[in-house]
C-alpha positions as CSV (number, residue, x, y, z in Angstrom):
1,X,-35.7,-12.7,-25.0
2,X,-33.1,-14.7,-22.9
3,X,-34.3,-16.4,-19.7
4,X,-33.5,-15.7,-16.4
5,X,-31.1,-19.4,-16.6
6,X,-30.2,-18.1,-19.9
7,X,-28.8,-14.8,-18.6
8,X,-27.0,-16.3,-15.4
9,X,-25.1,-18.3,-17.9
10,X,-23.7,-15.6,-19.7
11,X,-22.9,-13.6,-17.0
12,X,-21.2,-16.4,-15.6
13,X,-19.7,-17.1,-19.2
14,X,-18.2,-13.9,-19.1
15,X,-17.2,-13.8,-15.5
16,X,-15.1,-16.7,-16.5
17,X,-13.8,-16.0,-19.4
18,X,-12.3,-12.4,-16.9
19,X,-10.0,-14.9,-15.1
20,X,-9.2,-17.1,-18.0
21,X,-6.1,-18.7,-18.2
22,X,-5.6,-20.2,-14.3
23,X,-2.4,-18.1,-14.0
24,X,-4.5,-14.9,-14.0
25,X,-7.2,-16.5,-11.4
26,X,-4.2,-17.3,-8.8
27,X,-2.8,-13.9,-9.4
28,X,-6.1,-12.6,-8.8
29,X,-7.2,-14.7,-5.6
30,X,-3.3,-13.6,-4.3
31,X,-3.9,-10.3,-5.0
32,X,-7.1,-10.1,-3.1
33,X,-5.7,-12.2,-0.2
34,X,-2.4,-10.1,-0.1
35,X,-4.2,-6.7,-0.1
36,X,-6.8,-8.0,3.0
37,X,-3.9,-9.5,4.9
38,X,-1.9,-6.0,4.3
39,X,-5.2,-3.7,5.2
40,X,-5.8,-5.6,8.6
41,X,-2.1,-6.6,9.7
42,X,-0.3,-4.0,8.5
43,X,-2.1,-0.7,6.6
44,X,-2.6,2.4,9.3
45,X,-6.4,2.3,8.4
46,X,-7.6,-0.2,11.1
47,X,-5.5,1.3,13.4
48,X,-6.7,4.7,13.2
49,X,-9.9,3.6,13.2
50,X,-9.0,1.8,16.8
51,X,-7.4,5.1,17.9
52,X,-4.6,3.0,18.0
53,X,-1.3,5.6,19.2
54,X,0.9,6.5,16.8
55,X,4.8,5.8,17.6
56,X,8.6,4.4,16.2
57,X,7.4,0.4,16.8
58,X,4.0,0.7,15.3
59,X,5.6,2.6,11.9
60,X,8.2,0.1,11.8
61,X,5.5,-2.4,11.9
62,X,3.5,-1.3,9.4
63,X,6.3,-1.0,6.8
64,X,7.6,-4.3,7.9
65,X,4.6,-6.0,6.7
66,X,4.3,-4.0,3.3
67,X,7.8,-5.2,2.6
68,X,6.7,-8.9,3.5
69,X,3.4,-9.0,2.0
70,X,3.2,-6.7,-0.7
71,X,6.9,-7.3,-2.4
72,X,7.9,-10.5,-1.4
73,X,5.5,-12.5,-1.1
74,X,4.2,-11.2,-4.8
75,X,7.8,-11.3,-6.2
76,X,8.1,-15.2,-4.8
77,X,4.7,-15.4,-6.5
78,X,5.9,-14.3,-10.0
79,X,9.4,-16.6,-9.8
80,X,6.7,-19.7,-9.0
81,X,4.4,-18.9,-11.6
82,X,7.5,-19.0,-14.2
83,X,7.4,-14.5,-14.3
84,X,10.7,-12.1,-13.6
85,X,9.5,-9.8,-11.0
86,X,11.9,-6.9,-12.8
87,X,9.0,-7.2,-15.5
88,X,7.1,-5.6,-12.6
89,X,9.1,-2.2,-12.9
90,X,12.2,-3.4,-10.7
91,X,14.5,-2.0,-13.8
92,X,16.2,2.0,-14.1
93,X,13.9,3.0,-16.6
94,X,13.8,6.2,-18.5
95,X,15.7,7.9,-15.8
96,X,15.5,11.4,-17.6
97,X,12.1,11.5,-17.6
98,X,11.9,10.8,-13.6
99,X,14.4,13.5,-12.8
100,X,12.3,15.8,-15.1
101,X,9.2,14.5,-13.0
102,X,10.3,15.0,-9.8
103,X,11.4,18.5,-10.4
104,X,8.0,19.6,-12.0
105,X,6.3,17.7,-8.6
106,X,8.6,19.4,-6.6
107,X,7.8,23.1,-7.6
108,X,3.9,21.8,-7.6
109,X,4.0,19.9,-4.5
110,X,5.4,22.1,-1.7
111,X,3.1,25.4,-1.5
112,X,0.2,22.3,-2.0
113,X,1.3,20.2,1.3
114,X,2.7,22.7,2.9
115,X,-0.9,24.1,3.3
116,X,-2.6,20.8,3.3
117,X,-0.3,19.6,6.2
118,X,-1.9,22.8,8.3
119,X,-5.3,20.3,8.9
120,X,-5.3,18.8,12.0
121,X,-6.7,15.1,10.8
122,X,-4.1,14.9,8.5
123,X,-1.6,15.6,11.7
124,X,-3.4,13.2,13.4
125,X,-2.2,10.7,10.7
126,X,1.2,11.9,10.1
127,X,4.2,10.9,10.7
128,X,3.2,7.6,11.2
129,X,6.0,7.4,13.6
130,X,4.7,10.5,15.9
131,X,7.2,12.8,16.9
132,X,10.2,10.5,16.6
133,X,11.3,12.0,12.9
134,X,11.1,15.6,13.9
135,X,13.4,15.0,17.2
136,X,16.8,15.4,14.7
137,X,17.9,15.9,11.4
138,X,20.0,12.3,12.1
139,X,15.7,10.8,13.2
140,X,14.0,12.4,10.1
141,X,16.6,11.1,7.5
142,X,16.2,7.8,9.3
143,X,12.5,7.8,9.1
144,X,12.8,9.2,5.2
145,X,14.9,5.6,4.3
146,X,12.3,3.4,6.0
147,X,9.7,5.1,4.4
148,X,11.6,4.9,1.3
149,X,11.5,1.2,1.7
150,X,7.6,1.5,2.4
151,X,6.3,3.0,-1.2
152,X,9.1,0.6,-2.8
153,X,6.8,-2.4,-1.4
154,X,3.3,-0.7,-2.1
155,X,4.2,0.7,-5.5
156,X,5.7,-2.7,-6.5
157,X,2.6,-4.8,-5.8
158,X,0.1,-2.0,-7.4
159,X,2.1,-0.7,-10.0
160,X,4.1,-3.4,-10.4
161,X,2.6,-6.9,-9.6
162,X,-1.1,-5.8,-10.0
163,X,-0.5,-3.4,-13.2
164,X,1.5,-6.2,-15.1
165,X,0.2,-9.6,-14.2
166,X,-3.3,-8.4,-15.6
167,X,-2.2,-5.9,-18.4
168,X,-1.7,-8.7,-21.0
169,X,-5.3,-10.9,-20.3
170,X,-7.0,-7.6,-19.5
171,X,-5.0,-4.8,-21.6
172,X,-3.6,-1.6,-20.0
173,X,-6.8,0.4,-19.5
174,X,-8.3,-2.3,-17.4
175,X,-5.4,-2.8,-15.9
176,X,-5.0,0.8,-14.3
177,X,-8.0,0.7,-13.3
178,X,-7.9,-2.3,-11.6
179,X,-5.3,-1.2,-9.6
180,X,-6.0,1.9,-9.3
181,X,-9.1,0.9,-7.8
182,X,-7.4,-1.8,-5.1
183,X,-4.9,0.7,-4.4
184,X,-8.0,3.3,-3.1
185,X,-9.4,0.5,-1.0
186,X,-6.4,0.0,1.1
187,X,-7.0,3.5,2.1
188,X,-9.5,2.7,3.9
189,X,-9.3,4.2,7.5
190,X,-7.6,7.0,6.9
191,X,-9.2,10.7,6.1
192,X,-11.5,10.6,3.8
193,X,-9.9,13.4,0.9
194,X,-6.8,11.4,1.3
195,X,-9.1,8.2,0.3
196,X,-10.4,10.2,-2.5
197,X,-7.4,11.4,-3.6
198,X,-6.2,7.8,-3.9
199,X,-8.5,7.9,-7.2
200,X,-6.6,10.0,-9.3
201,X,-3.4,9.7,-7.6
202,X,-3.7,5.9,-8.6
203,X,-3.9,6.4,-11.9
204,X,-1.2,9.3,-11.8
205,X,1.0,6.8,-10.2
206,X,0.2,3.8,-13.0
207,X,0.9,6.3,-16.2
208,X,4.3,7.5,-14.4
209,X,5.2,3.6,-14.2
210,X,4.0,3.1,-17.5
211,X,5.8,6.1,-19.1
212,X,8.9,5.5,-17.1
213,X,9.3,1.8,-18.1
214,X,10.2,1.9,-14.5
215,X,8.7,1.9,-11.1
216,X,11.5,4.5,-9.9
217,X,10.2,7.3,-11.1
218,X,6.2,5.9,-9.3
219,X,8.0,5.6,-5.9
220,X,10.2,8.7,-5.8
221,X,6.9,10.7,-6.9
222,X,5.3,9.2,-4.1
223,X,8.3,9.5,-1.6
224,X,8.9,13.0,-2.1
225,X,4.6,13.7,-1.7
226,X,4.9,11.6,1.5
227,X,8.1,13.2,3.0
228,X,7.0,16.7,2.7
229,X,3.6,15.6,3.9
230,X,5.5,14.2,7.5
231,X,7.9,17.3,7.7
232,X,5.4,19.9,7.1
233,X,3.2,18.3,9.7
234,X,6.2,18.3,12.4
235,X,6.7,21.9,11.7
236,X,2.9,23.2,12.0
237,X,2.8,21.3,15.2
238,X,6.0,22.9,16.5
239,X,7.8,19.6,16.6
240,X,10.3,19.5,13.8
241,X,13.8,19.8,15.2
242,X,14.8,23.4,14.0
């Protein structure tokens, strides 16, 4: 029977052996550090929390700071540590397979949101610019391309950055999970099926960017789920331009 000194040891043994070579631990430790600075400064969790007001400034804001903290900042990271950041998913893929994708999600997706958008603390979340998308067609396709440039940033670092930099230390398995995992937490804040739906959405997200060699097809998936969430919202609150 091991002792208790014994048993510390090996846990610790195999705690380091987790973060073994140094290039994994800094991934790791920027990893961690990125997703905290992201959650606090820039993730609509703490604000809604606050009962912070939802507006143009504050979405621009928020998306401003993905873009800086989770694809930059990472994609500086990679160049430093000697990595391409296109092995991260920044590549066209399997395009075929993302068109077929996004028509299957399509036909799935809108009597889905269209019914989940009806729930009034899932209004009370989106748009994350208020009102301002549902004023004109010309504001909503506006809103669409910034928040096109949002799920870029957050599927590059969790699908991209997170998924790849541990897949060959950990393997892919661990790997999802991992991210899938540090994608749920940013959730954080927001209602709580959405947090729980981060689960297996995660992992839905990280096979589509494995099986698209790509993080296109990953970010359109998640564009067009966020895009009819926003315009179905507008509409049951009477605010969508037509």
């Amino acid at each position: 029977m091991l002792s208790p000194l014994a048993s510390l040891k090996l846990v610790f043994g195999d705690l380091r052996a987790l973060l073994q070579p140094p290039k994994l631990a800094l991934y790791l430790a920027a990893g961690l550090a990125l997703q905290a600075a992201y959650w606090t400064l820039g993730s609509p969790g703490p604000q809604l929390v606050g009962g912070a007001p939802r507006g143009l400034g504050s979405a621009l804001q928020n998306v401003a700071w993905a873009l800086v903290l989770l694809l930059a900042l990472p994609a500086l990271l990679m160049r430093a540590l000697g990595d391409d950041p296109r092995r991260a998913g920044l590549t066209r893929g399997d395009l075929r397979f993302g068109l077929s994708l996004l028509v299957g999600a399509l036909l799935v997706a809108l009597p889905v949101l269209f019914v989940a958008a009806a729930s009034p603390a899932l209004q009370a979340v989106y748009p994350w610019a208020g009102d301002w998308p549902g004023r004109s067609p010309l504001h909503l396709v506006v809103w669409l391309g910034v928040y096109g440039l949002y799920y870029l940033a957050f599927e590059f670092f969790y699908r991209g950055f997170m998924l790849r930099t541990l897949e060959p230390h950990w393997g892919l398995p661990a790997a999802i999970w991992a991210q899938t995992l540090a994608s749920t937490l940013v959730h954080l804040g927001k209602p709580l099926p959405e947090t729980l739906g981060a689960i297996p959405m995660g992992l839905l997200f990280a096979l589509v960017a494995v099986r698209g060699r790509s993080l296109v097809p990953a970010v359109a998936l998640h564009l067009l789920i966020g895009a009819l969430t926003d315009t179905f919202a507008l509409w049951h609150q009477g605010q969508l331009f037509w």
